[in-house]
N, C-alpha and C positions, 0 to 999 in steps of 0.2 A: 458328322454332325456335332460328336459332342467337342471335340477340338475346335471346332466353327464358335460356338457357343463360349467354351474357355476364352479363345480371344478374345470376345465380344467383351467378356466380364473384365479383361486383364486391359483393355483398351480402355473403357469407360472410367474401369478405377484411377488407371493413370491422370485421365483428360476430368477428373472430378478433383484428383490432388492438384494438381493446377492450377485449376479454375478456385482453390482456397486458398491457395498461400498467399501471402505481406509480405510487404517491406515496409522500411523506414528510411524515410528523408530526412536527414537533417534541418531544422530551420534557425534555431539562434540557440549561442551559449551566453548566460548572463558572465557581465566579469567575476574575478575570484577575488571578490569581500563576503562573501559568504561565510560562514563562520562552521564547519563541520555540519553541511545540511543534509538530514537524515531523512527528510519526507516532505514532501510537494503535495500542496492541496487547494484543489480549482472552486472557487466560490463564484456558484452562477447568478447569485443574486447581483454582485457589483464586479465581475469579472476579475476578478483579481487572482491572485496566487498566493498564498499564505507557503512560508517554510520554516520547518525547526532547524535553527542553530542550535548545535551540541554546544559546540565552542569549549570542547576539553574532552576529558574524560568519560566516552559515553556510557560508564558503568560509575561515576563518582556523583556527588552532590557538593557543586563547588558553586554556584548562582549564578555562573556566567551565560548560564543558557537563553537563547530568546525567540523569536517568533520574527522575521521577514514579510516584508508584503511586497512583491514583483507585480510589475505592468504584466499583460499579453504578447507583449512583445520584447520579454527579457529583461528591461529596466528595474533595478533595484530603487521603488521605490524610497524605502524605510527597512534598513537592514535591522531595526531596534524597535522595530513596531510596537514589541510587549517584552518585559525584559525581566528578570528574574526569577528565571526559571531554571532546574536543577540542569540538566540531560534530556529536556526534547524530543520522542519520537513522534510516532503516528498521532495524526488529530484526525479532529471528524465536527461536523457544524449542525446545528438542531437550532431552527428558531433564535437566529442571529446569536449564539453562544457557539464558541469554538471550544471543543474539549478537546486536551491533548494527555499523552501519555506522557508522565515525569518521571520515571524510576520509580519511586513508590506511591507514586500517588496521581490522581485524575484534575488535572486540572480546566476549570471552568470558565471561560475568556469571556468578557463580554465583547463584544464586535466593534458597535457602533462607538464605546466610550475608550478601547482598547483598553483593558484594565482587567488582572484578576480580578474576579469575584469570589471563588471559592477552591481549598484546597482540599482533594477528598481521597482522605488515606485507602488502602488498600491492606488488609491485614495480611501479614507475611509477605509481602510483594518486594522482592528485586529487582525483576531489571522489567517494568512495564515499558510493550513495546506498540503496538499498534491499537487503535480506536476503531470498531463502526459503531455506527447507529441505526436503531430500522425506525422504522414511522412512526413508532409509538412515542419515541424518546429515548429508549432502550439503551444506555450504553455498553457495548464491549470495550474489554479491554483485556489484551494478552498477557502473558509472562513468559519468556523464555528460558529465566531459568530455574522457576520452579515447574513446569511446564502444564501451565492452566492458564482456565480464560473465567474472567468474571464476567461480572455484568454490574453496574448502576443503574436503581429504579428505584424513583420516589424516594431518593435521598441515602438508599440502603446498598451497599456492596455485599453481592454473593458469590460463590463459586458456581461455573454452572458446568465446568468439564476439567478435569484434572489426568494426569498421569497421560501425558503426549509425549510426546519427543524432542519438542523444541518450538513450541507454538509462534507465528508472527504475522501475517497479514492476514486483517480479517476484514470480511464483507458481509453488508446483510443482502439477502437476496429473495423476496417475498419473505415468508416466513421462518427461511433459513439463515442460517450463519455459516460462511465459508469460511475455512481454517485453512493456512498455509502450514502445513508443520515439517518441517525437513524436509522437504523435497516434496512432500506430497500436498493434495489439495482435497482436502473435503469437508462434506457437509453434516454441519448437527441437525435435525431437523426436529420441529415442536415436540416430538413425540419420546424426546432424547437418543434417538438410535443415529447414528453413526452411517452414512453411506460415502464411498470413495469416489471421486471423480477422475483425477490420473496422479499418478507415482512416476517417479524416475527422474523427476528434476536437479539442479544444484544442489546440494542440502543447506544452503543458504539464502532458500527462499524468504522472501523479505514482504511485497507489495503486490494487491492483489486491486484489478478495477474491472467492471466489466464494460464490453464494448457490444455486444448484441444477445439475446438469449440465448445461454449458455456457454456463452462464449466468452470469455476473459482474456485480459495482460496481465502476467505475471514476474516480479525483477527477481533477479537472487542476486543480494548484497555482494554476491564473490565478483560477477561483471556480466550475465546474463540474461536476456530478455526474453519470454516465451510468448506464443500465441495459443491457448489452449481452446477447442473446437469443442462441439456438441456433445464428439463420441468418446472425448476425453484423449483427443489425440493432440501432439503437441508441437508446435512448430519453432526455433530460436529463429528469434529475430535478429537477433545481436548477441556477439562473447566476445567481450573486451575482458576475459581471464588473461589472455598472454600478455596484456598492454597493461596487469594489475590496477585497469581503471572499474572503480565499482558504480554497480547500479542499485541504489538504494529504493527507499518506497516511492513509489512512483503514483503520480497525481492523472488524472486523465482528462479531457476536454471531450464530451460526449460530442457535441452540436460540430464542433471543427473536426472531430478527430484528429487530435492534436494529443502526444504521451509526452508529459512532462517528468526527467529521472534527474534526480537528486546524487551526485557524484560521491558526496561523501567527505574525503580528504581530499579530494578535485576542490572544492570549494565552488564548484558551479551548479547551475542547472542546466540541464541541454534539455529544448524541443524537438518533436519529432512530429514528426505528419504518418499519419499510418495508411497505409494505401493496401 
């Protein structure tokens, strides 16, 4: 009976890992005029795709940086949509304004006029790397190499978590803030405590979106894509490490399921259909 039983459990587990796992289809790769694009971001209001060009040195302050705007279907519309901007990473959109992460500083897009509106330093900030936002307007903003995440509110930057490992893609998630920090992923919650979701990634986790409750895409910049599930289990989609192609912060399309990654020094964007 109880061997009857064991298999029962050992069957089921099997035919439930199954019935979870992805893949990814490839759908289009934009051409390579792209300029060192570091993060892909789907704006549902006008369908479009917003991307930062690095366009040099993603640790220097040289002003060749800019902001991309991509059709749905790959076309580069305007590879100079917005333009002088240091180093480029992670952005996030609040009420037709796109904030992006500059290196030291948060910058504030306006949408509809394409046009800085505001540059808002970040005291001690080096290498600012990714944005979210929660409902309120809240903005995060990471650092990877002092390793803390702020926040911008009503005008003010504070620190709101310091002493990580390597902090980079962040998510709001109801009340939460999700952290990618060196391979691992987890949560700050209102209360300031700290809980873990899963460990043992790249440690070059990068991009973080989700795709159902509790359930996430996650990139690591080295060439990795993961599925992470409920129980905090974790699935790669893709590891282009051997082909040294990288997958940077990756943009998501909730309505298509559709995962847009950011190549990097590829100079493209490739689509994916997630199944």
């Amino acid at each position: 009976m109880r061997n009857t039983s064991l298999l029962t459990i050992l069957l089921v587990s099997c035919l439930f890992s199954q019935a979870q796992s992805h893949t990814l289809e490839k759908l289009w790769t934009t051409d390579t005029l792209l300029k060192t694009p570091e993060s892909v971001l789907w704006f549902a209001k006008n369908d479009f795709l917003y991307v930062s060009n690095i366009d040099g040195d993603p640790a220097k302050k040289d002003g060749k940086g800019s902001i991309a705007k991509i059709s749905l279907d790959g076309k580069i519309i305007n590879n100079h949509w917005v333009t002088g901007l240091e180093a480029p990473k992670g952005m996030g959109i609040y009420k037709n304004k796109l904030y992006v992460a500059d290196l030291t500083d948060i910058v504030e897009i306006d949408i509809p006029e394409a046009k800085i509106l505001k540059r808002i330093p970040v005291k001690d900030a080096v290498f600012l790397n990714d944005i979210a936002i929660d409902k309120k307007g809240v903005v995060y903003v990471s650092d990877t190499r002092t390793n803390k995440v702020h926040k911008l509110e009503k005008g003010f930057v504070a620190t709101v978590l310091e002493n990580l490992q390597g902090p980079n893609g962040l998510l709001c998630v109801d009340e939460d803030l999700l952290i990618l920090d060196r391979g691992s992923l987890i949560r700050l919650m209102p209360n300031g405590n700290l809980g873990n979701i899963t460990t043992g990634m790249d440690p070059s986790t990068d991009g973080i979106e989700q795709v159902a409750k509790d359930e996430y895409l996650v990139s690591a910049w080295n060439g990795v894509l993961y599925y992470i599930y409920a129980n905090g289990e974790k699935q790669t989609l893709l590891d282009s490490r051997p082909q040294n192609a990288h997958t940077a912060d990756i943009g998501y399309n909730p309505k298509k399921r559709i995962l847009y990654v950011p190549t990097f020094y590829g100079n493209t964007v490739i689509a994916y259909q997630l199944k």
